[in-house]
C-alpha positions as a Markdown table, in Angstrom:
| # | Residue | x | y | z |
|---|---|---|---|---|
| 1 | Unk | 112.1 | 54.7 | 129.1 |
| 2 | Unk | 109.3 | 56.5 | 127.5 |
| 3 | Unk | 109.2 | 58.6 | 124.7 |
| 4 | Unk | 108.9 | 62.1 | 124.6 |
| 5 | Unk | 105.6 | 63.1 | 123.5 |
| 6 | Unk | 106.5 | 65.3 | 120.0 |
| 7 | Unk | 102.3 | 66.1 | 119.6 |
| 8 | Unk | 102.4 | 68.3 | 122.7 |
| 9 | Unk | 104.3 | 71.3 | 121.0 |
| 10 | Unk | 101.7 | 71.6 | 118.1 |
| 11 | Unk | 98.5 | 71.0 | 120.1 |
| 12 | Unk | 99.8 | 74.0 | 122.3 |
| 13 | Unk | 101.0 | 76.3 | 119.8 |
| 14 | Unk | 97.4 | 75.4 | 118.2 |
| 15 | Unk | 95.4 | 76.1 | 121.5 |
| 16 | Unk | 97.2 | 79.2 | 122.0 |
| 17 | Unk | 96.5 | 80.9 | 118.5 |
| 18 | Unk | 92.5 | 79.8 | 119.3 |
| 19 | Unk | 92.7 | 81.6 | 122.4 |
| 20 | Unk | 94.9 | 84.5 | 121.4 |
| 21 | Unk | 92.5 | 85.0 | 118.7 |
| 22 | Unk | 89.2 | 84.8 | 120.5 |
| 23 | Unk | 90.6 | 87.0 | 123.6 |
| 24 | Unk | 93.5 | 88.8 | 122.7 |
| 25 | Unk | 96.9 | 88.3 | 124.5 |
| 26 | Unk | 95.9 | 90.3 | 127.7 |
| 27 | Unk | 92.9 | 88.2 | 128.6 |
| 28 | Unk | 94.4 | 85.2 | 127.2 |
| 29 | Unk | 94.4 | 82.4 | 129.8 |
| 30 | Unk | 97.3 | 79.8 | 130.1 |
| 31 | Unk | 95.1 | 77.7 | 132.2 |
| 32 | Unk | 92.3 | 77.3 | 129.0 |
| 33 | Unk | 95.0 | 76.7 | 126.4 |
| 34 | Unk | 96.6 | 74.3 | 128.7 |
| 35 | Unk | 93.1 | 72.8 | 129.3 |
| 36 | Unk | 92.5 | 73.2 | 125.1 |
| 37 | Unk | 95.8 | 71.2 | 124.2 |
| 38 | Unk | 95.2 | 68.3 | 126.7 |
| 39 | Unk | 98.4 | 69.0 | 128.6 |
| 40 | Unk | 99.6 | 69.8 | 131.7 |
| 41 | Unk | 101.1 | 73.5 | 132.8 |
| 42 | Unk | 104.0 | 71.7 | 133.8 |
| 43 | Unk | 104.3 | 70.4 | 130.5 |
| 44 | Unk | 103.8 | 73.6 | 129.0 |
| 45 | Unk | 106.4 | 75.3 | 131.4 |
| 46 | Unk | 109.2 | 72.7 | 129.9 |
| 47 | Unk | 108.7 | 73.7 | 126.8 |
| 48 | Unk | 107.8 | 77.6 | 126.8 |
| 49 | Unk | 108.8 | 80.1 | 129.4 |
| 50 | Unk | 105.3 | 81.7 | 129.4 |
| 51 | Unk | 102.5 | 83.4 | 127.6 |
| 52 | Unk | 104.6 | 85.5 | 125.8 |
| 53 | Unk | 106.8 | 83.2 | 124.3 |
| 54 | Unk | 103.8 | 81.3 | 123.1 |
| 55 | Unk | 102.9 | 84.5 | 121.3 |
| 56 | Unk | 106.3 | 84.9 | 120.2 |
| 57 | Unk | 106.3 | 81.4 | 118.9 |
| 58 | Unk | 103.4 | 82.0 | 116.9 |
| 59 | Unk | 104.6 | 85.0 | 115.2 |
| 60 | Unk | 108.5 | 85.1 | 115.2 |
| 61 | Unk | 108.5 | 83.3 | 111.5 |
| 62 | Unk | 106.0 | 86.1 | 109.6 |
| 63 | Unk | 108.4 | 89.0 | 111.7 |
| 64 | Unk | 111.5 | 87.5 | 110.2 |
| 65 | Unk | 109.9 | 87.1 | 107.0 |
| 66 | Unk | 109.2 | 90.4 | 106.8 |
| 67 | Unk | 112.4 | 92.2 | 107.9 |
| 68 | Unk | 114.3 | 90.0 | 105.7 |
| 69 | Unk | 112.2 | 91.4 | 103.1 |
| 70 | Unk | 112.2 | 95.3 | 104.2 |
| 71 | Unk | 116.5 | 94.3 | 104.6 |
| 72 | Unk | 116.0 | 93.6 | 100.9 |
| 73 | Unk | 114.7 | 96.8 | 100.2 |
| 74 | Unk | 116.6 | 98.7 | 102.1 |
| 75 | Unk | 120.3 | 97.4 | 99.9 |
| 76 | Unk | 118.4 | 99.3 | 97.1 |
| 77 | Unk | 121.2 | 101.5 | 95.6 |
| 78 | Unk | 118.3 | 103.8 | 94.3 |
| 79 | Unk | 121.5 | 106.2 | 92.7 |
| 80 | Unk | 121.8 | 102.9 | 90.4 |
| 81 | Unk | 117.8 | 102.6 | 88.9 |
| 82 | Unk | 116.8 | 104.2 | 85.8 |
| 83 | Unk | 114.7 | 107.1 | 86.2 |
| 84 | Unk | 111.7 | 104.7 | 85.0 |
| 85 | Unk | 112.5 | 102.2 | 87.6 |
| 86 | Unk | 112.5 | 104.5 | 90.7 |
| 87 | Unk | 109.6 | 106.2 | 89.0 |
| 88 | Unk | 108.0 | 102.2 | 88.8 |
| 89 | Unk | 108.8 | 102.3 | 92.6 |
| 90 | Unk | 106.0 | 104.4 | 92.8 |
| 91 | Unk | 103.1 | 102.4 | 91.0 |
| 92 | Unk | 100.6 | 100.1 | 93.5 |
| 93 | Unk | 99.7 | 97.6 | 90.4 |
| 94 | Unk | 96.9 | 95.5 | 90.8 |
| 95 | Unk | 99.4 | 92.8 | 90.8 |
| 96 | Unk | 101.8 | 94.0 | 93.4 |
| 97 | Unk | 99.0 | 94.7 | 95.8 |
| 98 | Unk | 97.4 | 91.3 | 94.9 |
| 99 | Unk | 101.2 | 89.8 | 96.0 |
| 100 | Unk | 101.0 | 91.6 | 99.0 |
| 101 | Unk | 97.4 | 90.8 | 100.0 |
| 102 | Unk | 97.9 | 87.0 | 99.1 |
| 103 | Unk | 101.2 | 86.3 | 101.3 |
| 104 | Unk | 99.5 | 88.5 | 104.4 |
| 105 | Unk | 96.1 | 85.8 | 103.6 |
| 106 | Unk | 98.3 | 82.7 | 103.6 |
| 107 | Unk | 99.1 | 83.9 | 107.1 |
| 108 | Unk | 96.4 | 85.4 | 107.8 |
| 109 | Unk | 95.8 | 83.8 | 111.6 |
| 110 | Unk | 99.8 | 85.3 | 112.6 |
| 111 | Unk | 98.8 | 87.9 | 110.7 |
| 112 | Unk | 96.0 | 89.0 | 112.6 |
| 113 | Unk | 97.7 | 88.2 | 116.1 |
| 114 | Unk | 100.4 | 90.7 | 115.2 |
| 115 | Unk | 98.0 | 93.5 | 114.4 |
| 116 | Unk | 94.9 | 92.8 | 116.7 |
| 117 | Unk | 96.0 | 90.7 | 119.2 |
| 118 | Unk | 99.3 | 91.7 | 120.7 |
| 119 | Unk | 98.5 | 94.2 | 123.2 |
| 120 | Unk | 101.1 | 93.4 | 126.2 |
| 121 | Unk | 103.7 | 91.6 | 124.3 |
| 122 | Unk | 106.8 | 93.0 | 122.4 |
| 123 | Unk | 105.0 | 92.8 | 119.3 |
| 124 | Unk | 102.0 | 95.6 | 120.1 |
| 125 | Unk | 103.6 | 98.6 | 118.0 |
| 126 | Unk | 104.4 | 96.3 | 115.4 |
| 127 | Unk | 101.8 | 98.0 | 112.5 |
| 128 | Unk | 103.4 | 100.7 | 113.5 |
| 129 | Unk | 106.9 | 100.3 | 113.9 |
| 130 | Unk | 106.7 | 98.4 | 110.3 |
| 131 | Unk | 104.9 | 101.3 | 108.9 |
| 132 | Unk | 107.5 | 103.8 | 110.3 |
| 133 | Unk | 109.9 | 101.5 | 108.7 |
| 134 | Unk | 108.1 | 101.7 | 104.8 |
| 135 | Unk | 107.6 | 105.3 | 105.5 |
| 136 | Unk | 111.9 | 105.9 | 105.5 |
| 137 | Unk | 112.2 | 103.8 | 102.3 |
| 138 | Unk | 109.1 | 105.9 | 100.6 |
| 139 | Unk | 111.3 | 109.3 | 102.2 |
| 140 | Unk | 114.2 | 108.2 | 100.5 |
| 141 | Unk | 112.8 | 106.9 | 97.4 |
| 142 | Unk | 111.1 | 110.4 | 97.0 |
| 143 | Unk | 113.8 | 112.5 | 97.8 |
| 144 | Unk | 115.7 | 110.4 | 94.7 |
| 145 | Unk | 112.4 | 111.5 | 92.4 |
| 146 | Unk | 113.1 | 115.3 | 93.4 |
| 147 | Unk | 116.8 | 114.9 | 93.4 |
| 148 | Unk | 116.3 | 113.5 | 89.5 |
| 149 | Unk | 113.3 | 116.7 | 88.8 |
| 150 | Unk | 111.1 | 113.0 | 88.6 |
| 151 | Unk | 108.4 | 114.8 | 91.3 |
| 152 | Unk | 107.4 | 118.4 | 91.0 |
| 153 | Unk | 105.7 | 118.3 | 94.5 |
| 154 | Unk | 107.0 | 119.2 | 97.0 |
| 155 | Unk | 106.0 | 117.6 | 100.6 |
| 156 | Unk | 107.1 | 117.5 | 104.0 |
| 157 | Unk | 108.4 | 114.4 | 105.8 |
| 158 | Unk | 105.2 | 114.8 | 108.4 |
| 159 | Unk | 102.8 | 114.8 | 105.2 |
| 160 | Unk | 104.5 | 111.8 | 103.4 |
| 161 | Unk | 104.5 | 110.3 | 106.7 |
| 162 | Unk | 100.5 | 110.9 | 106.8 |
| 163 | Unk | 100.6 | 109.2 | 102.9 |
| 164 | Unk | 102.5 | 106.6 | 103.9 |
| 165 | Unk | 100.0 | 105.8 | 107.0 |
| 166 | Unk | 96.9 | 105.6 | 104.9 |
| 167 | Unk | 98.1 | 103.5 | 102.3 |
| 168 | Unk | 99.3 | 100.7 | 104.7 |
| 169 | Unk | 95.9 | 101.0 | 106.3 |
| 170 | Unk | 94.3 | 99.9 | 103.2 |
| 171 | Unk | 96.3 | 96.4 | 103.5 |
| 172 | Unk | 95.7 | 96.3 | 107.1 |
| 173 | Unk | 91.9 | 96.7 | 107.7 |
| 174 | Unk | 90.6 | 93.7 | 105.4 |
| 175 | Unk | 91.9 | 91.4 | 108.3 |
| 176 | Unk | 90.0 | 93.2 | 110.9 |
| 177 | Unk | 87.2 | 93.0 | 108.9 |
| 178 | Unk | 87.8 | 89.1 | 108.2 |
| 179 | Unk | 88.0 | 89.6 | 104.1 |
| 180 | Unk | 87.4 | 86.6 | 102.2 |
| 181 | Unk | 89.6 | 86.1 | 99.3 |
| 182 | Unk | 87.6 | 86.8 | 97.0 |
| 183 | Unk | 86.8 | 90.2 | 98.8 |
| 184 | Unk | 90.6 | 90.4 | 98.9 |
| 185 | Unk | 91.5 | 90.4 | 95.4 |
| 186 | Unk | 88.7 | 92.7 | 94.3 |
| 187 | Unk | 90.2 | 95.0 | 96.9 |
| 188 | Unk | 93.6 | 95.1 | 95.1 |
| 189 | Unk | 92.0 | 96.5 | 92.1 |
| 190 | Unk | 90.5 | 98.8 | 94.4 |
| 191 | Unk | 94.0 | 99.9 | 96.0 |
| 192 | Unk | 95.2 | 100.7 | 92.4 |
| 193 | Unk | 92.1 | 102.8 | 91.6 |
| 194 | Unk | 92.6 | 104.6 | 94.6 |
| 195 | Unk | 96.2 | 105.1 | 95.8 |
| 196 | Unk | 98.3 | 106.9 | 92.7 |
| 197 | Unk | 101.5 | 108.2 | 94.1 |
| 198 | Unk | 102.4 | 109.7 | 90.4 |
| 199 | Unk | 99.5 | 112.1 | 90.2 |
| 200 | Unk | 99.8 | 112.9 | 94.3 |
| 201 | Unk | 103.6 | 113.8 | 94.1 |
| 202 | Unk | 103.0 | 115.0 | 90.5 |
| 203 | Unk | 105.7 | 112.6 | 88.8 |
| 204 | Unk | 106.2 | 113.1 | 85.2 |
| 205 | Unk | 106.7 | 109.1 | 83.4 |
| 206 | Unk | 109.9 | 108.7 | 81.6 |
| 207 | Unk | 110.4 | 108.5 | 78.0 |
């Protein structure tokens, strides 16, 4: 009895983030990743129910790692911060954008799939859906700063939603334009210069 053959799952997986990649899911061909890996699309077919489920395979991990995190965030009893840690909530540090740029990098292939490449699958709204979902938290986390007198200004949830927009764009566009680290982590300073939430909703800093 022969063994099964335990390469096969990573050569395809492999092929199909190439080809993904260089074509995008729509034009993505089964036959050429099949061809790519060195296996059969029977073999394929045993393992993976399609195209789609190749994508998903790719990119399920990063999704998972990323609502666990926004779940985090969310369990944030905001009632229970000091006013100079909700007010915190609302500084883009060199260092927190740095975190944010380095563990999107380290995944920077998924990363890319999920935002450039996933027209046609279940995953093709997902910049936006995920910015939707950091535009509640900022909603809520400003309405604590007014509730508190923390933020004189007063918006409305369609111009917070336009903030909130922008600001994610600034971590999303260094992958379409294929930053190099280096390009990266100057571009965190660059957020900080740039984004400041305190002087846009006119926050006064705690004593």
């Amino acid at each position: 009895m022969s063994l099964p053959d335990k390469s096969i799952d990573p050569r395809l997986l492999s092929a199909a983030k190439e080809e993904f990649l260089n074509k995008g899911f729509e034009k993505a061909s089964l036959t050429d990743i099949c061809k790519a890996a060195g296996v059969t699309t029977g073999a394929l077919y045993k393992r993976f129910n399609g195209k789609e489920d190749l994508f998903s395979a790719l990119v399920s991990d990063m999704v998972n790692e990323m609502t666990e995190y926004l779940s985090g965030l969310e369990k944030v009893d905001l009632t229970g911060l000091t006013d100079r840690e909700l007010y915190d909530l609302f500084t883009l540090t060199p260092e927190i954008n740095r975190e944010w740029l380095r563990f999107l990098y380290d995944r920077r292939d998924v990363f890319t799939l999920l935002i450039r490449c996933a027209s046609g699958t279940r995953y093709e709204n997902f910049r936006q859906d995920w910015t939707q979902k950091m535009n509640a938290l900022d909603v809520k986390q400003y309405q604590e700063a007014r509730r508190r007198g923390l933020a004189a200004k007063e918006l409305t949830a369609e111009e917070l939603h336009v903030l909130t927009y922008a600001i994610w764009a600034l971590y999303y566009e260094p992958f379409f334009l294929d930053f190099t680290w280096e390009q990266m982590q100057r571009h965190a300073e660059t957020i900080h210069l740039f984004v400041d939430w305190h002087k846009a909703l006119e926050m006064k800093k705690p004593e």
